[in-house]
N, C-alpha and C positions, 0 to 999 in steps of 0.2 A: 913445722916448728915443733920436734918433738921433744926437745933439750929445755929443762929447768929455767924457768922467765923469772926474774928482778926487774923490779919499776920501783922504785925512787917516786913517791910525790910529794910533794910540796905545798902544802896546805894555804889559800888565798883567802879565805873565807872556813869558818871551821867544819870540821867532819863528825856527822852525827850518827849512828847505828842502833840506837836505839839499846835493852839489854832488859836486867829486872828491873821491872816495877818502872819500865822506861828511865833508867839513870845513864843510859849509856858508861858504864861502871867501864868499858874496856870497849874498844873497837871492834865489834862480833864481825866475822867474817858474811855467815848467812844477811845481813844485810847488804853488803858490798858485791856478793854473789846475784842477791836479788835485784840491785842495780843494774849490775851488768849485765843478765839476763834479760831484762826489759830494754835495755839497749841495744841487743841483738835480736830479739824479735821482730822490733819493728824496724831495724837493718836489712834482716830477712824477707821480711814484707813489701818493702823498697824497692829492695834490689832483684826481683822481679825470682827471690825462693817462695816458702811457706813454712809459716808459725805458727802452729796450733793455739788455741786459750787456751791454758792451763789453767782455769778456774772456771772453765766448763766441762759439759759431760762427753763433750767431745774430743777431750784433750786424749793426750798420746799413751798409749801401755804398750809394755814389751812384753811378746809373749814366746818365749824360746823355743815352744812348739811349736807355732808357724814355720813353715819352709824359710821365708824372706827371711834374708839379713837385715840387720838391728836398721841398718841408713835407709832401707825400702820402710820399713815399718814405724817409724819417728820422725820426725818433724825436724830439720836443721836447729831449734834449738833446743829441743827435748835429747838429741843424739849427742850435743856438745854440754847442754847443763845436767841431763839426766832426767828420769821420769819414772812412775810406776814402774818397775821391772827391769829399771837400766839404770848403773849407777854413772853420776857427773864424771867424765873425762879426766880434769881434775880435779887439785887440791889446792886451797888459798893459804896461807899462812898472811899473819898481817902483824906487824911492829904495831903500839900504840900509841905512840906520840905524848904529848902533852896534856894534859885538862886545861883549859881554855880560861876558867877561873877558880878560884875558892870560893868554898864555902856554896853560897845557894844562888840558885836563878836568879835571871834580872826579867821583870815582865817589865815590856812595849806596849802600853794600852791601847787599845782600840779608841775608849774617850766611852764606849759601851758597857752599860752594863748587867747584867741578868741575874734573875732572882732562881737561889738553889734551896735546897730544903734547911742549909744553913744558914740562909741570908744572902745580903746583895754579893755580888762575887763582879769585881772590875773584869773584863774582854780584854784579850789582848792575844799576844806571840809570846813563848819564852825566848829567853837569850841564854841557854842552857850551859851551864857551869862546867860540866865533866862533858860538853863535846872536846874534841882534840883538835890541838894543832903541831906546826911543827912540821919535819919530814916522817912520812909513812911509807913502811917500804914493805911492798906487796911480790910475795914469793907464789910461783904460779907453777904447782910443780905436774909435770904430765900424769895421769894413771891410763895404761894401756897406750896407744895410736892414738896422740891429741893433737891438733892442730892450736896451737894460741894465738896463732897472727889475727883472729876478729877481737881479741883481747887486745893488743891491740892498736887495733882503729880503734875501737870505742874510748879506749881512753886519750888518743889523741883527738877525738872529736869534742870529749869531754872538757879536755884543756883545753882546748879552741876557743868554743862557744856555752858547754852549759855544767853541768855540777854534777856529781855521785854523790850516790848515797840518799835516806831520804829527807825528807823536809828540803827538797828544793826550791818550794815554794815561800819558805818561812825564811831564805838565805844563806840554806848551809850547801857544803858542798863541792867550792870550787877551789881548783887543784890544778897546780901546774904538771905535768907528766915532764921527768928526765929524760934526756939523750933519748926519748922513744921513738922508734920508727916504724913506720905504718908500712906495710906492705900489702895491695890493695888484689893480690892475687890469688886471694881466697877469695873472690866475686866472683871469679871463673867459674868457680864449682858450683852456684845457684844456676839458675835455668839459662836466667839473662834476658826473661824478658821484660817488657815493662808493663804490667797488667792494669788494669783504670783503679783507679785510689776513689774504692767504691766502699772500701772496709770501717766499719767500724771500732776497728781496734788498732794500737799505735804503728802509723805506717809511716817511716823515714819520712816520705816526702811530700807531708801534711806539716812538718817543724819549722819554727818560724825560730830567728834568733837574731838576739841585736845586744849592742854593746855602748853604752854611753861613757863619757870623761868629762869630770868636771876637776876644775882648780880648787884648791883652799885659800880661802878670804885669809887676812894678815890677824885678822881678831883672833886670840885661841880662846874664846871659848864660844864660836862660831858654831859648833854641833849641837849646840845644849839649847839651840832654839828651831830643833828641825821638832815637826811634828810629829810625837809618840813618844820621841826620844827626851822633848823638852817637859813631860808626865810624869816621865821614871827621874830623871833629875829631880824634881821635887816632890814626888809621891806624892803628887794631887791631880785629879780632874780636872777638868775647865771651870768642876760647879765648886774647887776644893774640896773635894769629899777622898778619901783616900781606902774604900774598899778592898778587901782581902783577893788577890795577894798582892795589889800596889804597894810598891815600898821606897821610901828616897834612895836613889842607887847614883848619885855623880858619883861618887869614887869610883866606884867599880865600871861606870862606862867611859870614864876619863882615861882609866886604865886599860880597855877596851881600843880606845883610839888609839893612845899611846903604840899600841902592837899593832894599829894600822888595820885594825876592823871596824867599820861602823853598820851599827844594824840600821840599815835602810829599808829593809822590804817591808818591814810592817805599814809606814808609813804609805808608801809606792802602792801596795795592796790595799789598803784601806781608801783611798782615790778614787783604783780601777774600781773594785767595785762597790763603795758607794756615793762616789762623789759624780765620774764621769756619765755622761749622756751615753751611754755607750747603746741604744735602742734594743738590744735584747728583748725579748719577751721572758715568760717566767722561767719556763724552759730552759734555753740556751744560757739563758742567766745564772742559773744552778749548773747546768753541765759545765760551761767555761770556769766559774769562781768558784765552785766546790760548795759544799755543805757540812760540817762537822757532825752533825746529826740526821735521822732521818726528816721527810718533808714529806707536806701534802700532796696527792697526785692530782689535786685542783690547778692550785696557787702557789705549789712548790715555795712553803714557807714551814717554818722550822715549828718548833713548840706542838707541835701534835698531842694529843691524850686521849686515854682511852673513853669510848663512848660511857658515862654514866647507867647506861641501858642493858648493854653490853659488853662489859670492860674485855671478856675472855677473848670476843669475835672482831667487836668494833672499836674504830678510832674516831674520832674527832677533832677536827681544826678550828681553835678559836679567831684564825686571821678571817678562812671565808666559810664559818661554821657548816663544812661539807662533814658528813657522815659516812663512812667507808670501812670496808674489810680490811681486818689489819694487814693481813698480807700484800695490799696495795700500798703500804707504804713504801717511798720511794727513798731507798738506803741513801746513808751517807755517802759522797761521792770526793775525791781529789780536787784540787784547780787544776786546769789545767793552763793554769800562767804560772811560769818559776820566777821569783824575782831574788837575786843574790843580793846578799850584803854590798857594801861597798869594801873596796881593799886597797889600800894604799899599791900605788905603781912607783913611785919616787916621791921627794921632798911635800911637792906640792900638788899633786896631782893621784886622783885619786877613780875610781873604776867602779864599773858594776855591770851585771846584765840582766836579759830580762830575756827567758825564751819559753816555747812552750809548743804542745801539741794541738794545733786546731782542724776537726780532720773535713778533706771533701764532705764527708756521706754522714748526715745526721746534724746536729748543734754546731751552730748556726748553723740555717739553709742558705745563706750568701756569706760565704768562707770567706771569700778573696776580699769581699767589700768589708766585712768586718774587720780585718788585719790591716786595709788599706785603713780602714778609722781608727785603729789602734797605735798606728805607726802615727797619723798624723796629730791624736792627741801625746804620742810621748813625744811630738816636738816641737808642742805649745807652749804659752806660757803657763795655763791654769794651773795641769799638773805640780810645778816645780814650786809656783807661790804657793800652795799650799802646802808641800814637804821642805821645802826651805824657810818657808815666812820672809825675813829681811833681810835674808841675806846676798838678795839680788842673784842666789845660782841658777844657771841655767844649764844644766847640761849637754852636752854635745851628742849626737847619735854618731857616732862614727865606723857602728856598721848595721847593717839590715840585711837579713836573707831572707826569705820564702820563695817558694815555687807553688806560683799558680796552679787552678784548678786542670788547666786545660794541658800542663806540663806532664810528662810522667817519666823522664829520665833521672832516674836516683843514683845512677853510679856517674852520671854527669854535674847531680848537686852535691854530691859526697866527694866526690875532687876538687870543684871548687873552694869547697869549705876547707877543707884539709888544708888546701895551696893555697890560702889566705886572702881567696877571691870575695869581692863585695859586691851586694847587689843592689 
């Protein structure tokens, strides 16, 4: 496919990219590039190629002095997005859509809150004003011998089951792809084989994905008593207290509905990790749910400060007042559970999903058993009475995929998912 690509999508859930000073001012391309790229690597990984880390010292350089040609000396995603000494294949153009709202943010509180050098500061997610919606139509034009049939699959995988772009976590994301067709004959060209899913870095066929539906109750104003979202309606706490930057926003999330969005994942996120039994140790607990900040390499718990003794060398943790070299701090890390907003499908019936990367090798050391306990509390009741309250919703799982530990055919679960197969 060496001929100029148009994709048409269709925004389910809004599109974030990030931009200055984090306003997402315009849909940057390099974020949506940086999507896709993570999307193919560990497609790569899967499907029995190899992906180098590009945030290691291992990662790919071209050096045109070598004898080998660029495809010997790069890594299938470094030769398609580019790397030291090789420039990306293509080029993105991107339409920008809509702003999502006016004017400023809506914060989703946590119900949390933390002391800054300004005062108390309410925890939360934003619900970001100048993300986009609307259609976004992404022009994918060749430079040189480009191949963009893994462009794509990835975005019909993306429609399928999970979201672009980032803050997938936080519910942005998700996107219907047009009349797009996958052609799955760019798999020919990796090795083919199926290597043990021993890696510690995003490998296809460690992704777990699922999709729930639930109906809307006949009360309209049914929404404004889910948990996080019933906060920001009336810019107060549970204790009334209304901390910077909680603010009464029903207008602007009524309006929010109205267009068939409701931010669910905060609420969904704040459950999994601190509501559920979910047995983790401290470890796995931080790798799965993420850390916004660095943590101790004890008790893997946030608030760290410099040792008083030795502020330049040393750290110190007030959770399990351990003393350590600072460069043991253990950086901030992602979730790696996505939970998307909810999006209107029709009248009354409304969508969301929840996927994510849990891999064989490392956090958690029983993978399979942990996803089996994760699956069976999203289809309890605890979860939902807490994120709905009274409003008796229970939503529906009406799809689950994963491939076990002991599985390692990725071009076997990468068809099924594409052809709308459930597991």
């Amino acid at each position: 496919m060496n001929q100029p690509l148009q994709i048409t999508l269709k925004t389910l859930t809004p599109l974030w990219t990030g931009g200055v000073g984090q306003t997402c001012d315009r849909l940057h391309e390099t974020g949506l590039i940086g999507s896709l790229r993570w999307w193919y690597e560990a497609l790569v990984r899967g499907l029995g190629g190899y992906a180098c880390d590009p945030t290691s010292e291992k990662r790919c350089e071209y050096d045109p002095k070598k004898p080998d040609p660029p495809e010997k000396q790069l890594c299938a995603a470094c030769y398609l997005f580019g790397c030291t000494g090789w420039a990306r294949k293509f080029r993105l153009r991107v339409s920008n859509g809509q702003s999502l709202l006016p004017e400023r943010n809506i914060l989703i509180p946590s119900g949390r809150k933390h002391q800054t050098k300004k005062g108390e500061r309410a925890g939360g997610w934003f619900v970001f004003n100048e993300s986009r919606i609307g259609e976004i139509v992404l022009d994918l034009i060749p430079l040189r011998d480009a191949n963009l049939e893994p462009i794509c699959t990835i975005l019909a995988l993306i429609s399928r089951h999970a979201s672009l772009g980032p803050k997938g976590a936080s519910g942005y994301g998700v996107i219907q792809a047009k009349d797009i067709v996958s052609d799955l004959a760019w798999l020919q060209r990796l090795d083919g084989q199926s290597p043990q899913r021993n890696q510690t870095l995003p490998d296809f066929r460690d992704f777990f994905f699922a999709r729930f539906q639930f109906s809307e109750p006949k009360n309209r104003e049914w929404w404004q008593t889910i948990n996080g979202i019933r906060q920001a309606v009336n810019g107060q706490l549970e204790d009334g207290s209304s901390p910077s930057p909680l603010q009464q926003s029903k207008e602007k999330l009524e309006q929010l509905v109205n267009q068939g969005v409701l931010p669910l994942a905060p609420t969904i996120r704040n459950w999994l990790r601190y509501e559920w039994k979910h047995k983790l140790d401290s470890a796995a607990t931080h790798f799965v749910f993420g850390e916004a900040q660095g943590v101790c390499p004890k008790c893997y718990q946030p608030g760290i400060k410099p040792d008083k003794k030795d502020p330049d060398k040393k750290k110190w943790c007030p959770n399990c007042r351990f003393i350590f070299d600072k460069d043991k701090e253990i950086p901030a890390t992602a979730s790696k559970l996505q939970v998307s907003y909810a999006y209107r499908i029709n009248n009354q019936q409304w969508e969301f999903r929840i996927w994510g990367w849990i891999p064989c090798a490392g956090h958690p050391k029983e993978r399979d058993a942990f996803l089996t306990q994760l699956q069976s509390a999203l289809q309890g009741d605890s979860i939902w009475k807490f994120v709905f309250r009274q409003n008796n919703i229970t939503p529906h799982m009406n799809e689950w995929h994963m491939l076990s530990c002991d599985q390692a055919n990725g071009q076997a679960y990468l068809s099924d998912l594409l052809s709308g197969g459930n597991k």
